[in-house]
N, C-alpha and C positions, 0 to 999 in steps of 0.2 A: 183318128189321127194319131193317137197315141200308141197303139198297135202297130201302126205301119212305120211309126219312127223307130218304134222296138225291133220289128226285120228288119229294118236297114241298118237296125247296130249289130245285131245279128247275123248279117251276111257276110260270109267269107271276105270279101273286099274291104268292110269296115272290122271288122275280127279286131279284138284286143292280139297285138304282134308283141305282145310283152311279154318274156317267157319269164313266172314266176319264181321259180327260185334257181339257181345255178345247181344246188345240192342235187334238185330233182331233175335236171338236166345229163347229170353226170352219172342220175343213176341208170336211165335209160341209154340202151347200146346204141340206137342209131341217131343220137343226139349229143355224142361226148367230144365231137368237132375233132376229132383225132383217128378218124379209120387209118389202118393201116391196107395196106396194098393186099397181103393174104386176106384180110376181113374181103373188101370187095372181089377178089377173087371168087372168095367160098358163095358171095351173096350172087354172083354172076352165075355160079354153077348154078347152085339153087333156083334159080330163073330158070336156068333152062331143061332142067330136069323139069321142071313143072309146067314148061311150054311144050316138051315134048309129050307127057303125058295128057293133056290133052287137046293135041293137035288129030287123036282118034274122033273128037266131037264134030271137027269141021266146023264150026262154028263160029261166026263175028267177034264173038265176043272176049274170046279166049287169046284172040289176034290182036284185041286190042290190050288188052290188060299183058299180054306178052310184049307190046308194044311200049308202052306204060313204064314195067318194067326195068327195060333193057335202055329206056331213057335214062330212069334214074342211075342206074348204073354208071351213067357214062357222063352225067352229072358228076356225081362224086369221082368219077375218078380224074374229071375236068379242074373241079376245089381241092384233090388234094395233088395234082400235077403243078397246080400253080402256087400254092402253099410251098409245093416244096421248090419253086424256083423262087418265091420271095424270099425263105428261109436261105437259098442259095446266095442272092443279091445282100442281104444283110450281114454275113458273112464275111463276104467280098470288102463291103465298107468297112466293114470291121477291120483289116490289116488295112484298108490305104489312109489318108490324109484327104479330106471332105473338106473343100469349101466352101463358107458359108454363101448361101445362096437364101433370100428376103422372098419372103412368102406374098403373094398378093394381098393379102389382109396390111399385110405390115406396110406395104407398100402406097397403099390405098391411106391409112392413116397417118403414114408420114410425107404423104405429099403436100401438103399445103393447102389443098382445098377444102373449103369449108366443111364440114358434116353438119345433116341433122342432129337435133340435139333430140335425145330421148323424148323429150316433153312433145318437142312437136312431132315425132314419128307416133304419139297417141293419141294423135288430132288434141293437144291439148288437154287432154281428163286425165285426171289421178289416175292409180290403179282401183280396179274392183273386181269385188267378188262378185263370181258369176256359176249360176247352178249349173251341175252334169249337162241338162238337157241343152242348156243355151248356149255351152260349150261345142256339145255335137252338134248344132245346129253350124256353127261356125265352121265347123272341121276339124276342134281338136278331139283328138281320138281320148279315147277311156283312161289307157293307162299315163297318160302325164297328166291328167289330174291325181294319180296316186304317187307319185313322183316329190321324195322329199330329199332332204339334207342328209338322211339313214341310208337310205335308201337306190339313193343316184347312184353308186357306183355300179352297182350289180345291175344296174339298166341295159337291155340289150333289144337292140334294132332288129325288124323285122323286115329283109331288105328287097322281101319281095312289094310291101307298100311301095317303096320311093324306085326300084328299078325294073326293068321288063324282066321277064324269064330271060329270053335269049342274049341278052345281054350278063347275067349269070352265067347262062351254061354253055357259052361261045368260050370265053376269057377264063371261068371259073369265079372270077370276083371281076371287081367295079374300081376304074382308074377314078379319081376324083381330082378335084383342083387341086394345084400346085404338084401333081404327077403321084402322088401316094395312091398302091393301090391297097383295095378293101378286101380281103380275103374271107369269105363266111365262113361260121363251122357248117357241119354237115347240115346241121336241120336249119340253113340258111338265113341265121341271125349272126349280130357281128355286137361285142361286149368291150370291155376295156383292152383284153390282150389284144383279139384283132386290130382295134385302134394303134395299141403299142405295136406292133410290125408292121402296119401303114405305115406311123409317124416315121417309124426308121427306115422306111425304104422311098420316103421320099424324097426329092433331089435336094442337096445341101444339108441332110439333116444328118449329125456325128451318131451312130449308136451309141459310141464309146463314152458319149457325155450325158446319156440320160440314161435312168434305170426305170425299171418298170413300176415302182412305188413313185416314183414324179409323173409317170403319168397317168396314172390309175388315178392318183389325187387330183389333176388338172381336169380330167375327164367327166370328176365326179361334179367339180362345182360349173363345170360347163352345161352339162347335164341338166341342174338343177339350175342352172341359169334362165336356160334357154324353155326350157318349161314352163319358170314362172311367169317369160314374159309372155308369151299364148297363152296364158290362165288368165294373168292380168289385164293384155290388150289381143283378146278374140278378133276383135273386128279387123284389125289390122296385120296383127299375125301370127293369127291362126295356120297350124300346119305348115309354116313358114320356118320357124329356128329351131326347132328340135329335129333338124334332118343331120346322115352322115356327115354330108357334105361340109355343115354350116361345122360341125363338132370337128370333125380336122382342120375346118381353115382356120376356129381357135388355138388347137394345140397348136398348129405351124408358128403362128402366131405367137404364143407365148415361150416357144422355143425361140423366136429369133428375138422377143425380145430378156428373156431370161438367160438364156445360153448365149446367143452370139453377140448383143447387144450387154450383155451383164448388167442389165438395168433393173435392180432385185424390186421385188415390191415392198412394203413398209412394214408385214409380220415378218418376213424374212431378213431385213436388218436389225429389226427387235430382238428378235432370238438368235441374231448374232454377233451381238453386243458390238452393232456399229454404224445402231444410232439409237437414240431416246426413246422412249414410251411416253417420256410427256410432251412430245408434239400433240398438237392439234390433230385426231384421225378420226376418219368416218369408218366405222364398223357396222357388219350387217348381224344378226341375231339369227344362228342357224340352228341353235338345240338347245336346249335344257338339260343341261348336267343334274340340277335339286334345285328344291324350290324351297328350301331352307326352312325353318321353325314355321307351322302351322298355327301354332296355338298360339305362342305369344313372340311377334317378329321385333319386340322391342324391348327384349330382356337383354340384359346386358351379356350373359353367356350362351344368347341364338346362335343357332348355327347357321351362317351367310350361307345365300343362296352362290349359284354359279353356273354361269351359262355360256356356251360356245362362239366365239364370234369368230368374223372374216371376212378378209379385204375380199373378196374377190378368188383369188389364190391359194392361200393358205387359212387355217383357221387356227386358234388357244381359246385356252380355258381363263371365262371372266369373272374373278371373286366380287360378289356385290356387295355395298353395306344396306344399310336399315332399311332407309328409306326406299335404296331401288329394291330390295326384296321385298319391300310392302307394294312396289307399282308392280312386280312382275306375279305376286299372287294375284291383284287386282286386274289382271288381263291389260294393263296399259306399258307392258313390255312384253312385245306379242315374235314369234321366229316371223323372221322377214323383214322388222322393221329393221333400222338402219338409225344409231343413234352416232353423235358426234361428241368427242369425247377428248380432256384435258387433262394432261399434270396424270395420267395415269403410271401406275409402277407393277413393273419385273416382278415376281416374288417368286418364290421355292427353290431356285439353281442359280448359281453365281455365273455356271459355267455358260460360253457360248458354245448353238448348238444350232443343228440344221433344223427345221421346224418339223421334216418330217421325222427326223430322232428323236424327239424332244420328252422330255420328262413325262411322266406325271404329272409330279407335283408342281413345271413353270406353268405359269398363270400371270395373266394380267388383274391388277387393283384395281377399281375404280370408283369414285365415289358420286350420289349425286350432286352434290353441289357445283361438278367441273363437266357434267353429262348432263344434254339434252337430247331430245329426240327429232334427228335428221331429216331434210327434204325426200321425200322419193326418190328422186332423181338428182341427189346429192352421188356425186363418183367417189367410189369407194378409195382408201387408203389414206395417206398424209393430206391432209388439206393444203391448199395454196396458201393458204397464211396460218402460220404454225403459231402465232401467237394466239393468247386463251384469247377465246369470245369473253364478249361483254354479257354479265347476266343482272338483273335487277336482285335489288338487296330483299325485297318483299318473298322473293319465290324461294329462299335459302332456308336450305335445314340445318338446325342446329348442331345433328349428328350429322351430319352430309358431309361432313370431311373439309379441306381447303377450296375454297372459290379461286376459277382463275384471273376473273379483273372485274371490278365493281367499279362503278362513276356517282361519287360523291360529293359533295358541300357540307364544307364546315363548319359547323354549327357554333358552338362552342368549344372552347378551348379550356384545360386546368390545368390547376397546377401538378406539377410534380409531386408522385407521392412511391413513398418506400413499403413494399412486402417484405416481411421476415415471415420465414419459415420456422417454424421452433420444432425443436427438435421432439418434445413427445407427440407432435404432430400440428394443423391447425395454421393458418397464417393470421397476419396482424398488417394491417393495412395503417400505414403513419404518414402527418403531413410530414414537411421540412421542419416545420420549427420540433414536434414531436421527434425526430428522427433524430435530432439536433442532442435533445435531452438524453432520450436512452442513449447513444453511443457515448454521452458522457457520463452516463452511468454503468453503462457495459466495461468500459474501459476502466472507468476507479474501479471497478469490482474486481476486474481481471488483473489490475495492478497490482490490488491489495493481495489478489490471491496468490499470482506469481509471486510476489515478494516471499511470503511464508513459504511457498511450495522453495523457493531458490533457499532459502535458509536452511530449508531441512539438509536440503541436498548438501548445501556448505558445512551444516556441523554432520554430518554423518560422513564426508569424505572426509575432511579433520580427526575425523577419529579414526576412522581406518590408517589415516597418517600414520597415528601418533602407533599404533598398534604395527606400521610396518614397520618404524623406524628400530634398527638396530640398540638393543642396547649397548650403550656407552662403555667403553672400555677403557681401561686404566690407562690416562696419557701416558707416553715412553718420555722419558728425560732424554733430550735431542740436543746435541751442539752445534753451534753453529754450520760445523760442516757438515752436518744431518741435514740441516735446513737448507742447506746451499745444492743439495742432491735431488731432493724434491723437485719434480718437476712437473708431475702429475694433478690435474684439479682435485680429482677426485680424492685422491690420497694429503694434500695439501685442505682441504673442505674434512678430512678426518681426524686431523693433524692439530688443527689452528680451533678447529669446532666453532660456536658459534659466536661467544661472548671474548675471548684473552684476544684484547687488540694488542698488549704487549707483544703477542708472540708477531704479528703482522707486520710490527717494525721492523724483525728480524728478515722477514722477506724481502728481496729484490723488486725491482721493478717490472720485470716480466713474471715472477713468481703470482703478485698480487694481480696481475692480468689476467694468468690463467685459473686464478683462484675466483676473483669476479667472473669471468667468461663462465664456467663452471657452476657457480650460483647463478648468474642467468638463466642456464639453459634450462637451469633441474626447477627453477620459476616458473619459468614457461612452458614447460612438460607438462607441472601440477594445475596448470593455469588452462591449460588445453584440453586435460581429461576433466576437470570440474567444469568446461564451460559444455565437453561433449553430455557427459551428466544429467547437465541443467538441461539440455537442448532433448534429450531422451524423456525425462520426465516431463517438461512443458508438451512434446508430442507423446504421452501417454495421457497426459491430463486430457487434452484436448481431443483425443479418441474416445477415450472412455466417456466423453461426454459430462464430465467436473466443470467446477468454477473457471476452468480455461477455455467454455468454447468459445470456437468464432461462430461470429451470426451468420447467416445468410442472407444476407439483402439485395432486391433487385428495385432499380427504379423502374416506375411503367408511370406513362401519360396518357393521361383518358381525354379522346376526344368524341364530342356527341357530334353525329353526324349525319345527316338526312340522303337518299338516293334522287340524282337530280334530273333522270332520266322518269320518275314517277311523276304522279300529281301532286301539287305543294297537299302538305297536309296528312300525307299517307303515313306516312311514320318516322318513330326516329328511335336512331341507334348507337350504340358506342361503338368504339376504338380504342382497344388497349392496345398502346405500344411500350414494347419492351426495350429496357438500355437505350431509351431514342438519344442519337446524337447531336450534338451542336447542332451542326448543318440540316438534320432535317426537323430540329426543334425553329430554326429561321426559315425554313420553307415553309412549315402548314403553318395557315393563318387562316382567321375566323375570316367567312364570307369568302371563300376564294375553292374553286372546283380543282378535282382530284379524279386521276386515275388511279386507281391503286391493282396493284397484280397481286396474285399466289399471298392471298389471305385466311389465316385458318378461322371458322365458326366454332362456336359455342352456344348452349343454352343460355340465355340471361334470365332477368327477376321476369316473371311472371305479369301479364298485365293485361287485366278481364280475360283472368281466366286461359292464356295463352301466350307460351313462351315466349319471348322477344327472340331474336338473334343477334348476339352479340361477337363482332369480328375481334382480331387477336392478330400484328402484325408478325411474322416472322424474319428470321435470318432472309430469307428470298424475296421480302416482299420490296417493291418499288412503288415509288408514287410519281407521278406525271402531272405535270401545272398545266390546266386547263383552262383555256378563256370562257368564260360565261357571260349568258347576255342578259343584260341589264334586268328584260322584264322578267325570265327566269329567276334570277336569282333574289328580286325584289318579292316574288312570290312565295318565296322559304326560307327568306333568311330574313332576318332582324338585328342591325347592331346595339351593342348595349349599349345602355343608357341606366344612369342611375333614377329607380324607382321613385314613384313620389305617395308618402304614407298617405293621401288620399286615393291616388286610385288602388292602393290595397283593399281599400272599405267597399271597393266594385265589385259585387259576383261574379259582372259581364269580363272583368280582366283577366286577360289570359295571355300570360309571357309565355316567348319562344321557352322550349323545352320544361315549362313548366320550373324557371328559377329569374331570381329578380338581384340585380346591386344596389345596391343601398348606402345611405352615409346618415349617421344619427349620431345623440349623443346618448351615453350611458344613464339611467338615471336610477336603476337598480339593479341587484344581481342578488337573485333568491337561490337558495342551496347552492350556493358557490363551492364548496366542498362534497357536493352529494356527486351520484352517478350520474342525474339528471338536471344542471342548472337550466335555471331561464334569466336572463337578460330583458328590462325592458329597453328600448329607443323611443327619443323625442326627438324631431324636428322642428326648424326653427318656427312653424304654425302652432305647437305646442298638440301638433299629432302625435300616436304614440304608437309604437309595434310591440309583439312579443317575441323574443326569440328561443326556440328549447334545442337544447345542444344533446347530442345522442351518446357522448362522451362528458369526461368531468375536465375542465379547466386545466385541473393536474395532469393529466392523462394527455390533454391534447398540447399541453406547455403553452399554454396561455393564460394561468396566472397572472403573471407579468402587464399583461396588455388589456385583459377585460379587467375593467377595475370604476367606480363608478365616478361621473363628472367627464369623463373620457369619451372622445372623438374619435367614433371607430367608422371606416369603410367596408363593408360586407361585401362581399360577393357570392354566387353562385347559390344563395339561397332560397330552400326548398319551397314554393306555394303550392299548399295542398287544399282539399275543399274547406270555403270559408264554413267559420263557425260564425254563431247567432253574437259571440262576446261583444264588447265594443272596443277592442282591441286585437287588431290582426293577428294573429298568430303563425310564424313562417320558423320553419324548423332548419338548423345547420345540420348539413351533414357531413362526412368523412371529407366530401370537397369543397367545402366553403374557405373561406380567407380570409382571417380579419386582420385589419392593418389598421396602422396608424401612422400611417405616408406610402398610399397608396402611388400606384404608377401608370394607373390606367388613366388617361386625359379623361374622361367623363367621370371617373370618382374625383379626381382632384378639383374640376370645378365645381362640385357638388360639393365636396370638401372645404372650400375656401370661401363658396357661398353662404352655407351653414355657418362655418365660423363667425366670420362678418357679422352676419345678421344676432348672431345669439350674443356674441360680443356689444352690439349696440342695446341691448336690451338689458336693466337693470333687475336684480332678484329675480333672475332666468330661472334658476334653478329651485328656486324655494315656491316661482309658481308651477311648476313643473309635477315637483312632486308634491303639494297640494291637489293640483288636480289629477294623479296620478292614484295617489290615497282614495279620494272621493269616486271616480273609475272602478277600482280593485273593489274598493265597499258593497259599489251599487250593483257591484257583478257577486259580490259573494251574497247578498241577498235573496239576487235573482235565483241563483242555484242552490238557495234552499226551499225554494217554494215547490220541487220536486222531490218526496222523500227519499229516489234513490240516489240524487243527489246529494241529495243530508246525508244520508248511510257513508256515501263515497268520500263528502268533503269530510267527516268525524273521521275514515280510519287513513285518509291521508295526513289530515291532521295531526294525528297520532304519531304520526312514523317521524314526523319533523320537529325542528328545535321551533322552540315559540317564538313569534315575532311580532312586535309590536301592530303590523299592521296584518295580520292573516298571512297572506302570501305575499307579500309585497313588504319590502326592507328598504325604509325612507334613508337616503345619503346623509342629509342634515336634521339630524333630530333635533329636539326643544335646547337650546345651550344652556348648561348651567349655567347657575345663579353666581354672580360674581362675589368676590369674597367678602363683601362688606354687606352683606344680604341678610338681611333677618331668619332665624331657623324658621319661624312659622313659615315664610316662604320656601324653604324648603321640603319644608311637611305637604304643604299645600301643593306644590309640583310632584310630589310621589305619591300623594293620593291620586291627583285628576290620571296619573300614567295608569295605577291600578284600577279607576274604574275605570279608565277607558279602553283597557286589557278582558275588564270582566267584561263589560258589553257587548264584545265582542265575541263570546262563547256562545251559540246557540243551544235557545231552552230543549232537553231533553224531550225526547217523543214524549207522549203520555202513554201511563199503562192502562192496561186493557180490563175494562172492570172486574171479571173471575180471577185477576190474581189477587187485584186485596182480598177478596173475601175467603181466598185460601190461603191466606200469610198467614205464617205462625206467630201466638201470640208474644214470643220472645222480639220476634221482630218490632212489633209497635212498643216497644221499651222503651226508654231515653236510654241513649247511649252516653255512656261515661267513659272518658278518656282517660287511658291511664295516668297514674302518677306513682311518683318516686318513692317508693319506704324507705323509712329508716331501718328499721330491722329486715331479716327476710324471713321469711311467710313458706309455713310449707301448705297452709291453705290452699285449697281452688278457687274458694271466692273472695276477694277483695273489697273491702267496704270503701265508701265514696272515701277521698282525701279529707283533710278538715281544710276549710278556710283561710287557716293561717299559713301561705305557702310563701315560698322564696319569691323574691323580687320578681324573676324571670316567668318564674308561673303565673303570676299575675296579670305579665302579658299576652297569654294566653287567651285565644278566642276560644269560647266554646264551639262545637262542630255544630251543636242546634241551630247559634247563630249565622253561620254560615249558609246552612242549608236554607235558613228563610231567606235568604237575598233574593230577592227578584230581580235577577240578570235583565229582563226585557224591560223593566219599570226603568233601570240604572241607563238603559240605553234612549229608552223613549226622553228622561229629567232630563233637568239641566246639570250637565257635567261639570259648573263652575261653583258653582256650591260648595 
């Protein structure tokens, strides 16, 4: 079976009619479609000189191949008689005035009657790939399965497949629809040029308005068209659209509607800058320009991939970023597919240009985040709706460029917070109240500084004054009628000088006018070059980058926000926006749905292990109020509500976005001064929180307001995994809020509840911190019963100032003794504080037995503490002191006694002793 399918691809009837390359055509003489009339001449003679010789044989044979012969003869002189009458006819059109005249194709499409739609002309199946054999089974021949995008132009018809002989060799070529006739070359195949002198000699069609590069291009993706839909759909049409006839009633076609209808397609108003690239366009993928950085596609100086695309029409060049050059190594941006594609951009020529001129270097951008991959039977060019599709916020890449519309729910809302950029590099992220602080430190600094910087400037112009001023010359002795002549300021200002108001009496009343007018002006001369001065140096100071710069500051709004086209649950993401205004600070509100357009992505923090995406509004971007419904958005959203410190102490708890508000009161503040305080909270149950601040109080200008006894509202703070402690622990970070008249309706009546309640309650706070103390103790216990906890609690200990209770710093400590107090009681209260300071120290590791028994014996000495001589000693060694020392020495402990305390006994006793 195989075999005999192999002759029948082999027989002249199914013959590949594909003539392989045009070079090797052109090099053969009777195949370069251009005989001339002597050529056929000499080839007629030559026949018959060889029919005469041997017509001596008598022979059948010789009669027929004489026959044969004098056929082909008369063949070619039939193609090239008609050749030169089409060449005649083209001509002709060429000086008249050609009316347009609608191609049957055109015609057929613009009537109004329904069409097939692709999908169902393939009985409904995708395209597929289909092997050689089961192609020839169907009827598509050999050479359009080789048939690409390279390749299509140089395709040339073999037109003895699709017409009869006599029909060639009657006419010399083949009339086709809409009246264009087909002219073969000699060895009876027809390429791009015969196309192009069809096209022009058929009826209505201008020469004068097409060139042979419009249609050799048109030609090519017709070509390549019509091939791949017989590769694709065999079964239906097979040997069906890759005929002459179908490829001229295209070009007709796209002549009346490019040329006479001016109806351009959508790369050819792109590259002639008159219209967008960031419409909404369906593109096809016809070639692979490079396939950019092998080795590492995601180094920051890759080289992007770039590949060919096209309406239909015309084709450009498309620069890719990261991501689509990792999907087009990956074979998932394959020629042929057809992706749809947003917000794309122009790059390499400013200039507009016809497309078949077209640069090099223009090229389309495109990124993935605004590109997805097309229906099949999506129609190439502008989409009917140019606005960006909707894409889900889960499928975005970080480097993927701008997304064109995301549909979101808003999560949470924060507050306003300011970047400065600093100038040796590096930004600083500040709340309000923070922002508040530095700028009033920026400014005294900058005051301060200008002020000195303006001084200098005032005594070094002053001295150049004094340095231009003329010296003084000997007054002239003037009388009155000298005075009376004067009329000049300047010479009157020389005259009078600066101190003899005697001589001013002597002036007139316009004299002393123009004398004041005069000293005004040379005022405000002096006064104009020291203010130009000042204004030159403060704009060098602040170049130069000195004590005068200006900050940079931009305000951005972080809002967290979830995709509400997902499943609740799927994820969640921020929103920075930049300089947001009033108006669209009173649009987005927590729990209310959003369209958002033309959004730029970015990487965010990392989380198990994988990037988040975090969007970034810009100048373009819009948002759209959307209605959402009820159970949707009950399923992902949560309004706040202030926290309650018992369900802190739940594993199972788990707040939206992972942050909780709160309302407590203060009842300590440990390393209030360090880089890292912590804050505890009581509620009115006498529950208690921890709070650790990731800034210092100073730093975030909150001094002022954490301060202890104090009723703070918290928000936006952070709950991370519980620890074992018996006090929660939740951390503030860069967004948190603390106030003390809050405005959110749920902190306030959690506010005025708390109040209330701790208000009715007598020595609130003294049992507060009581059980606060007793808390903190039994936790600093627990965490010495691990020794690398011990290790940990010793060298933090270390780093901090001492506090009565470990980590924990009581508000109301023991109150002095009132002034009518016996001193034994006060001896007696600053013991029970020092032992109850020392009990607190935990007993030293023990050492490890091989080191005593390799101490040196100097070490088991009694140690003797220095003491003061009277004389000085140039001795090394010093003998014990005597006995009889000053007062003060006396109260001197010895360090032996010290060492023998038994810290754990002093803690175990009775402290009242």
């Amino acid at each position: 079976m195989f075999q005999k399918d192999k002759d029948e691809h082999n027989h002249p009837c199914h013959s590949n009619t594909h003539v392989p390359s045009v070079k090797e055509a052109q090099n053969t003489a009777d195949v370069t479609g251009s005989k001339s009339k002597e050529d056929i001449q000499t080839l007629a003679d030559t026949a018959d000189g060889d029919v005469k010789n041997h017509l001596g044989g008598g022979t059948e044979d010789f009669a027929a191949e004489a026959s044969g012969v004098s056929d082909m003869v008369q063949n070619l002189q039939n193609i090239e008689h008609a050749r030169n009458m089409q060449d005649m006819r083209i001509r002709k059109k060429k000086r008249q005035t050609i009316q347009p005249l609608p191609g049957s194709l055109f015609l057929t499409k613009t009537s109004g009657v329904s069409r097939i739609p692709l999908k169902a002309a393939g009985n409904g199946r995708p395209p597929a790939r289909y092997a050689h054999k089961q192609l020839y089974r169907y009827g598509v021949q050999q050479h359009v399965c080789e048939i690409t995008s390279e390749n299509a132009e140089s395709f040339r018809f073999s037109l003895q497949q699709f017409f009869k002989q006599e029909a060639l060799t009657d006419g010399g070529g083949v009339q086709l629809a809409d009246g264009g006739w087909l002219i073969p070359r000699n060895d009876g195949t027809a390429g791009k040029e015969e196309f192009y002198r069809a096209l022009c000699d058929t009826p209505g069609v201008d020469p004068k308005l097409i060139s042979e590069e419009w249609v050799h291009n048109h030609y090519r993706w017709i070509v390549w068209k019509q091939a791949a839909m017989e590769r694709s759909f065999p079964a239906t049409m097979g040997s069906l659209r890759l005929t002459p006839e179908q490829v001229l009633l295209q070009l007709k076609y796209r002549y009346d509607v490019e040329v006479d209808h001016s109806r351009r397609p959508a790369l050819r108003k792109i590259m002639e800058k008159d219209d967008t690239a960031a419409k909404t366009l369906v593109l096809c993928v016809c070639g692979i320009v490079s396939a950019g950085d092998v080795q590492n596609p995601q180094a920051a100086d890759t080289k992007a991939a770039a590949v060919w695309l096209t309406d239909g029409w015309y084709a450009i060049k498309a620069l890719l970023d990261g991501p689509l050059t990792s999907m087009l190594r990956k074979g998932r941006l394959a020629i042929g597919g057809k992706l749809i594609i947003h917000g794309a951009e122009l790059i390499g020529s400013q200039d507009a240009c016809c497309p078949l001129e077209a640069p090099e270097s223009l090229m389309l951008k495109i990124c993935a985040n605004s590109s997805r991959r097309a229906r099949w039977d999506a129609k190439l060019g502008f989409h009917r709706d140019s606005r960006p599709f909707l894409l889900p916020v889960s499928c975005l890449y970080g480097s993927g460029g701008p997304v064109g519309c995301v549909d979101v729910v808003v999560l949470r809302s924060y507050p306003l917070q300011w970047m400065e950029r600093k100038a040796e590099g590096g930004v600083v992220f500040r709340s309000a109240r923070a922002e508040e602080k530095e700028e009033r430190r920026h400014n005294s600094h900058k005051q301060k500084a200008m002020e000195s910087l303006l001084a200098e400037v005032q005594a070094e112009f002053e001295k150049e004054e004094k340095g231009k001023n003329k010296p003084q010359r000997k007054r002239r002795t003037l009388s009155r009628q000298d005075f009376a002549s004067l009329q000049d300021g300047e010479e009157l200002h020389e005259e009078v000088g600066d101190d003899p108001a005697y001589l001013e009496a002597l002036l007139s009343d316009k004299q002393l006018e123009t004398l004041r007018s005069y000293r005004r002006s040379l005022m405000e001369k002096r006064q104009a070059e020291l203010q130009e001065r000042c204004r030159r140096a403060v704009q060098q100071a602040e170049d130069d980058g000195s004590s005068c710069t200006k900050r940079d500051v931009t305000p951005v709004w972080r809002l967290c926000i979830a995709d509400s086209t997902d499943r609740p649950g799927s994820g969640v993401y921020q929103l920075n926006i930049w300089r947001p205004s009033s108006d669209l600070q009173a649009l987005l509100k927590e729990g209310h749905r959003y369209k958002v357009y033309n959004v730029a992505t970015s990487d965010g923090k990392k989380r198990g292990g994988k990037a988040a995406v975090q969007l970034s509004a810009t100048k373009k971007t819009q948002f759209q109020d959307l209605q959402a419904s009820l159970e949707r958005l009950s399923a992902c959203f949560q309004p706040r509500a202030s926290a309650s410190f018992v369900d802190l102490q739940n594993p199972e708890f788990q707040p939206l976005c992972g942050e909780v508000d709160l309302t407590g009161y203060v009842v300590s503040v440990t390393d209030g001064q360090g880089p890292s305080p912590s804050l505890y909270l009581v509620d009115g149950k006498l529950d208690f929180i921890k709070v650790r601040c990731f800034s210092s109080l100073v730093q975030s200008g909150l001094e002022d307001v954490v301060k202890p006894r104090i009723l703070l509202a918290l928000s936006n703070l952070q709950l991370r995994a519980q620890s074992p402690a018996p006090v929660p622990i939740l951390y503030a970070g860069d967004l948190t809020l603390f106030s003390t008249n809050p405005k959110q309706i749920h902190l306030q009546d959690s506010f005025s509840q708390l109040r209330t309640l701790v208000q009715a309650q007598e020595n609130f706070f003294a049992i507060a911190e009581e059980k606060l103390s007793h808390l903190v103790r039994c936790n600093d216990l627990s965490s010495m019963s691990s020794p690398a906890l011990q290790d940990r609690k010793i060298c933090v200990t270390s780093q901090q100032p001492i506090r009565s209770f470990g980590s924990f710093t009581p508000v109301s400590r023991n109150p002095p003794p009132p002034p009518n107090s016996s001193e034994k009681d006060q001896r007696s209260l600053k013991r029970r504080r020092a032992l109850d300071y020392l009990s607190r120290i935990p007993s030293p590791p023990p050492l490890l037995p091989h080191l005593g028994a390799a101490a040196s014996p100097c070490l088991n000495k009694t140690f003797n503490p220095p003491r003061r001589s009277e004389t000085r000693s140039t001795l090394t060694v010093q003998t014990p002191a005597p006995k009889s020392v000053s007062s003060v020495e006396g109260e001197w402990v010895n360090d032996e006694e010290l060492a023998m305390i038994d810290t754990q006994a002093l803690h175990d006793g009775d402290l009242s002793k």
